[in-house]
C-alpha positions in Angstrom: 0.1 12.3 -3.1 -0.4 10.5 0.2 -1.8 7.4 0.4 -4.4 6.3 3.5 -3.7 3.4 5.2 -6.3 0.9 6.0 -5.4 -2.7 8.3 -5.2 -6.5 6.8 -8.6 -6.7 8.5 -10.4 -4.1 6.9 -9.6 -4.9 3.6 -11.1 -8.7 4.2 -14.0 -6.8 5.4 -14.7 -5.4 2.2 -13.5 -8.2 0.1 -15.7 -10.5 2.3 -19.0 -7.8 1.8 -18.1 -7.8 -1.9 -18.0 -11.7 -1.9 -21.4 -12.6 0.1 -23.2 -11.2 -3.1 -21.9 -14.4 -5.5 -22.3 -16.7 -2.2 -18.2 -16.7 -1.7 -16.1 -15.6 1.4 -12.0 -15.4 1.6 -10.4 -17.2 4.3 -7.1 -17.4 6.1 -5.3 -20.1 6.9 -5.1 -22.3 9.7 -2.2 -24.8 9.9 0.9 -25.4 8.2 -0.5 -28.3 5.7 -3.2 -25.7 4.7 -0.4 -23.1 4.2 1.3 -25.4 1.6 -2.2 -26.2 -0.3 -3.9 -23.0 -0.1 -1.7 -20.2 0.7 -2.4 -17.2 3.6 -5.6 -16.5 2.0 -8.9 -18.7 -0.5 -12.0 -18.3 -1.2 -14.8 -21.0 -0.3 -17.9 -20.9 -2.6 -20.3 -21.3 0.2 -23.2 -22.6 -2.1 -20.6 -25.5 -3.5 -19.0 -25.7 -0.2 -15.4 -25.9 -2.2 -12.3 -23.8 -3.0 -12.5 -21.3 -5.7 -9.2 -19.6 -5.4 -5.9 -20.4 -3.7 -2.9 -18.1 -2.8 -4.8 -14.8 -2.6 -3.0 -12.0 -2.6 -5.8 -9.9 -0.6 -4.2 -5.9 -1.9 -4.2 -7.6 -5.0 -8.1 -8.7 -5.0 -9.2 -5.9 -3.1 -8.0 -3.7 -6.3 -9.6 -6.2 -8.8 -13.1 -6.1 -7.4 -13.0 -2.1 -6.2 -13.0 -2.5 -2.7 -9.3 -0.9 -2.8 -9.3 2.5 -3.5 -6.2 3.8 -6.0 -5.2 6.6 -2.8 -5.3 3.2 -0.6 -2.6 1.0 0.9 -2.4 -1.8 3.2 -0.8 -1.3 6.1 1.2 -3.8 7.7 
C-alpha cells in the first residue's frame, strides 16, 4: 500500500489543534543551548507556562494522539 505524504508543518498543525484542547502547544527550538535541554521539539503547558515534554519526536506523537493516520508518513 502507498503511503501519503504530509510536510513537518502539517503534522505540528494537527498536533498543535489536538494540544489547544488540554491548554498545551509543541514548540521548536530556537538556539543551540535550547537544542541541548529540550531537543528539536516540547511542549509548553500554556496554563502553567512550563515544559511538559522534551525531545519530541513529532511522527512519533502525531501517531500517539491520532492526528497521524496509519496510510500517513512524514515527508522530509
Amino acid at each position: 500500500m502507498k503511503k501519503a505524504k504530509i510536510t513537518k508543518h502539517a503534522l505540528i498543525q494537527r498536533i498543535n489543534r489536538k494540544l489547544a484542547k488540554d491548554g498545551k502547544i509543541l514548540k521548536a527550538r530556537r538556539g543551540e543551548k535550547v537544542i541541548s535541554d529540550l531537543g528539536d521539539y516540547f511542549i509548553v503547558d500554556l496554563y502553567h507556562n512550563s515544559i511538559k515534554g522534551h525531545h519530541i519526536e513529532i511522527e512519533e506523537l502525531g501517531r500517539e494522539l491520532e492526528v497521524l493516520k496509519p496510510y500517513e508518513i512524514v515527508a522530509e
